[in-house]
ZAMARGU-4260 file (C-alpha; in steps of 0.2 Angstrom, whole numbers, plus 5000, padded with zeros to 4 digits):
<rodrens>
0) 5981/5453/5090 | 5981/5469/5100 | 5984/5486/5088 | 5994/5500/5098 | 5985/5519/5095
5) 5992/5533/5099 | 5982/5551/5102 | 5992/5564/5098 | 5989/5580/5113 | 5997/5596/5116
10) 5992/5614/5125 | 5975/5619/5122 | 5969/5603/5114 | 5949/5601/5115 | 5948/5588/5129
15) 5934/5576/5122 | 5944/5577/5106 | 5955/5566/5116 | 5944/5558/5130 | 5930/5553/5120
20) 5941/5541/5106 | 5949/5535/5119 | 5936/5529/5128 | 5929/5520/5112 | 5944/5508/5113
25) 5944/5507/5132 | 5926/5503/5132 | 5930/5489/5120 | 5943/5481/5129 | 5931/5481/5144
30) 5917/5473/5135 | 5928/5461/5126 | 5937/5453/5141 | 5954/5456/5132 | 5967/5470/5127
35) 5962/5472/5109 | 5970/5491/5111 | 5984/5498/5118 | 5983/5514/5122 | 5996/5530/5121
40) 5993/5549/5125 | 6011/5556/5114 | 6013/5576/5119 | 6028/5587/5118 | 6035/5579/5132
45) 6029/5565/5145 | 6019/5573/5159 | 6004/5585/5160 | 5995/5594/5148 | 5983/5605/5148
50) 5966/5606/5138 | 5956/5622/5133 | 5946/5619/5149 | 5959/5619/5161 | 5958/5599/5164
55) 5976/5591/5164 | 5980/5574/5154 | 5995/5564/5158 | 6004/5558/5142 | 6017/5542/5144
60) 6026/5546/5128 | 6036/5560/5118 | 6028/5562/5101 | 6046/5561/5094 | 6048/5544/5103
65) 6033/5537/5091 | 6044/5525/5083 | 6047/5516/5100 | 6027/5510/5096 | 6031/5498/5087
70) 6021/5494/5077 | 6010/5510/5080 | 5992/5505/5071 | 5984/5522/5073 | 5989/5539/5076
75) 5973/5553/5080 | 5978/5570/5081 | 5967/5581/5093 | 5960/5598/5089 | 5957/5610/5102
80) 5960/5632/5102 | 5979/5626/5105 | 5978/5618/5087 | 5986/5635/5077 | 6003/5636/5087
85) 6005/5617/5084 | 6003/5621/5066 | 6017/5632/5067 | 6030/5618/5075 | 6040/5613/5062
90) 6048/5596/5071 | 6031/5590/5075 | 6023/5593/5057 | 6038/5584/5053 | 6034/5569/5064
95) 6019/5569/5057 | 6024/5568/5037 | 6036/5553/5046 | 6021/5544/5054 | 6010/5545/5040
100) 6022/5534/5030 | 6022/5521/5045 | 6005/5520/5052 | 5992/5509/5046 | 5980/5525/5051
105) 5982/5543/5051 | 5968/5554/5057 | 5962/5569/5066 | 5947/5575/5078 | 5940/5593/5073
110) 5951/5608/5072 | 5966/5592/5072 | 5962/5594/5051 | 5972/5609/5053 | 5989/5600/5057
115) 5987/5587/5045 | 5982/5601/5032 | 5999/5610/5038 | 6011/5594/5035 | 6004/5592/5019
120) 5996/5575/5022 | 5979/5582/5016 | 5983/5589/4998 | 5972/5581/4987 | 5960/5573/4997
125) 5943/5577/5004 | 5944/5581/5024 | 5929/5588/5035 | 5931/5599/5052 | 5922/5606/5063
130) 5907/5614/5055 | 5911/5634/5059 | 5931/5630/5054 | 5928/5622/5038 | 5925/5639/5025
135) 5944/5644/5038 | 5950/5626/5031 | 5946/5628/5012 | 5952/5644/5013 | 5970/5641/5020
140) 5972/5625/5011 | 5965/5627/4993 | 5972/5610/4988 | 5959/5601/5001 | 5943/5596/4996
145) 5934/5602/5012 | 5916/5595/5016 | 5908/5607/5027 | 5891/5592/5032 | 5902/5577/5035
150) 5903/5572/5053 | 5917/5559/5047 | 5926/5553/5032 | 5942/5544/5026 | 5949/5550/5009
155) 5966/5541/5003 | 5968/5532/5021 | 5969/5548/5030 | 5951/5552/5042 | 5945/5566/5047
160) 5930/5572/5058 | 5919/5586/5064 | 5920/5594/5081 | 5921/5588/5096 | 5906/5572/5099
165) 5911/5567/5079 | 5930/5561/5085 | 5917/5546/5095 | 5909/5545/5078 | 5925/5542/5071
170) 5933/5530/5082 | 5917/5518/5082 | 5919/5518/5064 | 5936/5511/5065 | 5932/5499/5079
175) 5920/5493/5068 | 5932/5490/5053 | 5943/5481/5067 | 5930/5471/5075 | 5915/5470/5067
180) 5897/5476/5072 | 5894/5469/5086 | 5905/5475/5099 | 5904/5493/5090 | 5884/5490/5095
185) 5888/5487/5111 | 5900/5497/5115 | 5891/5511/5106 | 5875/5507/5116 | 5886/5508/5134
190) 5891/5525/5129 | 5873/5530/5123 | 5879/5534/5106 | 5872/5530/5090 | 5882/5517/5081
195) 5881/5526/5064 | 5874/5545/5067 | 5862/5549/5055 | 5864/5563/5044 | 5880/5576/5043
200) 5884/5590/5058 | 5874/5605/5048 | 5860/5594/5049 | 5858/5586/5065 | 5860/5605/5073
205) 5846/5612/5064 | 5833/5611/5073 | 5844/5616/5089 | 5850/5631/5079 | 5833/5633/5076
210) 5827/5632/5092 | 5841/5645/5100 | 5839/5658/5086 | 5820/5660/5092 | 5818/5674/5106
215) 5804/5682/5116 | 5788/5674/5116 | 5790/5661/5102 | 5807/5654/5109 | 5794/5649/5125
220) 5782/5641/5112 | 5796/5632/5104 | 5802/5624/5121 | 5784/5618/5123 | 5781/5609/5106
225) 5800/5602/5111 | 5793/5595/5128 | 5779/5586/5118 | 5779/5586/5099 | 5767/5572/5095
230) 5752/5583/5106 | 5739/5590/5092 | 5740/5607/5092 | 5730/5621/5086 | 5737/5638/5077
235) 5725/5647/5086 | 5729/5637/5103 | 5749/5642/5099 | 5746/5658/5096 | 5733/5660/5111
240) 5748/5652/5123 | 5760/5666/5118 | 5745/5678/5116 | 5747/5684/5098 | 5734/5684/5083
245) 5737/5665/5071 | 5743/5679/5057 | 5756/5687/5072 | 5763/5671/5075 | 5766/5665/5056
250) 5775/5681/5056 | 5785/5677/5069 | 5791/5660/5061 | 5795/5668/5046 | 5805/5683/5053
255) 5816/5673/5065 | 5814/5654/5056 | 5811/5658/5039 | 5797/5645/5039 | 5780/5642/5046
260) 5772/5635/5063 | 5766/5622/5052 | 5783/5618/5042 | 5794/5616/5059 | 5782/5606/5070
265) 5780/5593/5053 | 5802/5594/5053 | 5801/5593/5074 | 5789/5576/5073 | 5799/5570/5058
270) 5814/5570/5069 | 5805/5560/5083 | 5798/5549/5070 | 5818/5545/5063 | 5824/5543/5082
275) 5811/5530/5083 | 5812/5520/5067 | 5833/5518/5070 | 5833/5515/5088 | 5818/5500/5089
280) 5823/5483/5089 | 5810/5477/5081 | 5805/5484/5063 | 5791/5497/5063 | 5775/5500/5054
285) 5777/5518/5046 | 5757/5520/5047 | 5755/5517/5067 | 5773/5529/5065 | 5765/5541/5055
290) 5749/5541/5066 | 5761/5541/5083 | 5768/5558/5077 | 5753/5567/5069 | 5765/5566/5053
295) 5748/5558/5042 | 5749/5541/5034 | 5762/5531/5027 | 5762/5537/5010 | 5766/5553/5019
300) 5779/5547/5030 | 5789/5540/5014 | 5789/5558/5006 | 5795/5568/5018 | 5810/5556/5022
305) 5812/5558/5003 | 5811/5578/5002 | 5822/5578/5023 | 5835/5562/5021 | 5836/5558/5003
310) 5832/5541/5006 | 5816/5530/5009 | 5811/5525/5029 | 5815/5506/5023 | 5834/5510/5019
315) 5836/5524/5031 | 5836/5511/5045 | 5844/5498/5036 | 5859/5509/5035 | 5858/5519/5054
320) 5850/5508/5063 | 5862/5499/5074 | 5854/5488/5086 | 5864/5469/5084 | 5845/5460/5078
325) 5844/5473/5063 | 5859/5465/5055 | 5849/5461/5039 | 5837/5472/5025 | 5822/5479/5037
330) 5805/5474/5034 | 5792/5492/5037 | 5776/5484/5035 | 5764/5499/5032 | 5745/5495/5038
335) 5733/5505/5024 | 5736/5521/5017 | 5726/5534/5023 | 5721/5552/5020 | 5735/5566/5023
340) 5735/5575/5038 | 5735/5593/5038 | 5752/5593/5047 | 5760/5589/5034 | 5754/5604/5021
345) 5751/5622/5025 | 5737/5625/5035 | 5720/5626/5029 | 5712/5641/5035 | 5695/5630/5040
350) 5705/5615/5051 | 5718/5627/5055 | 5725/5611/5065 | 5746/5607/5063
</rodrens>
């Protein structure tokens, strides 16, 4: 049976808020052979609208005409910079207390939390926004639980998502409640998406932050160990390619990174090792992982997915990984243990190798 959803768009809406759900349900139409969505832009009025980057969308219906959908599954509202004059539009945060009695689904993409927060639909429950809004959420709307690292969440059957790329997050989520794992793999995989992202939104920016906080010479030796993270390197040969003293470039980390050369190359390789262990469709062996990444042995590998993810490498991928053959408990076979790597400790002043 087909379900009708409906994405809510008005002046100023973010356009992937819109465009990147909707394609989601249009991709798995596509790969389904079949029209398991049907598909509605509702704004003020039919016609064009325009998004925050100047890009027109063509909505079929009147958001006061919802009730013609019938039945409407899912309504999504879209957040954008146009989001705070929407909040102040009585009739539609009116339509949206209506709808939220009659859908099956209510949710919102990023700043789109605001509106829900506004029409009272989010008073008690937790909700989760884009990441520079969310201390703006908590503090308009007290009664909300806001999450500040959730890239998507449901709380009393009302969703909600962080900025922007998250509303994909969100709709695969609820494609896979309709249909099941496999198509969400596949369509997930024809949009070059993770099926389940891992980690939250703070997170999975950090090391970008990172990497665009860093200025002057060390932002250059950052976009080198990013080009080619599992090379050996040497502090001396770091510091030698940005030509500062081992000790000028520890100060360097630590003034602009608040960490070491050391720490953010082990974090780096960590994060290539994670990319790898959810992404392969064949269970990995964490010591030829841990040797691949200059991360040490096994042993090693399994604590600092402990201290960085909270979980072990074994049920990290058998809760992100998404490929359709990993649809059971992963085996990680480790080979032997060996003795740890420098890289992941400080430095020793004699090896002086990370």
């Amino acid at each position: 049976m087909s379900r009708t959803i409906a994405m809510l768009a008005y002046p100023g809406c973010q356009l992937l808020d819109v465009s990147g759900p909707w394609q989601v349900f249009a991709t798995a139409n596509e790969l389904s052979g079949r029209t398991l969505y049907g598909l509605h832009l509702a704004a003020a009025q039919p016609g064009s609208v325009t998004t925050n980057g100047g890009l027109p969308l063509q909505a079929d219906i009147d958001w006061r005409h919802l009730d013609d959908l019938a039945p409407l599954d899912t309504l999504l509202i879209a957040g954008g910079s146009g989001h705070a004059a929407q909040c102040r539009d009585p009739a539609l945060l009116e339509v949206l207390r209506h709808q939220a009695e009659r859908v099956q689904r209510l949710g919102a993409i990023c700043t789109g939390a605001f509106l829900l927060a506004a029409a009272g639909l989010l008073d008690g429950r937790r909700a989760t926004t884009h990441w520079r809004h969310c201390a703006r959420l908590a503090r308009e709307h007290p009664e909300v639980e806001v999450l500040d690292d959730a890239l998507y969440l449901e709380s009393g059957g009302v969703h909600t998502s962080a900025g922007v790329t998250a509303g994909i997050d969100l709709a695969l989520s609820l494609l896979e409640a309709d249909q099941g794992s496999e198509l969400a793999g596949r369509v997930a995989r024809e949009l070059v998406m993770f099926l389940h992202r891992p980690g939250g939104q703070s997170q999975f920016s950090e090391l970008l932050a990172q990497q665009q906080r860093a200025s002057g010479p060390l932002r250059r030796l950052l976009d080198r160990l990013h080009a080619d993270p599992g090379k050996p390197y040497r502090l001396e040969e770091m510091a030698n390619s940005i030509a500062v003293s081992p000790r000028h470039l520890s100060r360097l980390f630590r003034r602009q990174l608040n960490t070491t050369p050391t720490g953010y190359l082990t974090r780096l390789r960590l994060e290539q090792a994670r990319v790898a262990l959810i992404e392969s469709p064949q269970p990995l062996s964490l010591e030829r992982l841990a040797r691949h990444w200059q991360l040490g042995g096994a042993e090693q590998l399994r604590r600092l997915f402990l201290r960085h993810y909270g979980i072990p490498p074994s049920l990290y991928r058998q809760r992100f990984g998404h490929h359709p053959d990993n649809r059971g408990t992963p085996s990680l076979t480790p080979d032997v243990k060996e003795a740890p790597c420098p890289s992941a400790s400080p430095c020793s002043p004699s090896a002086r190798r990370c």
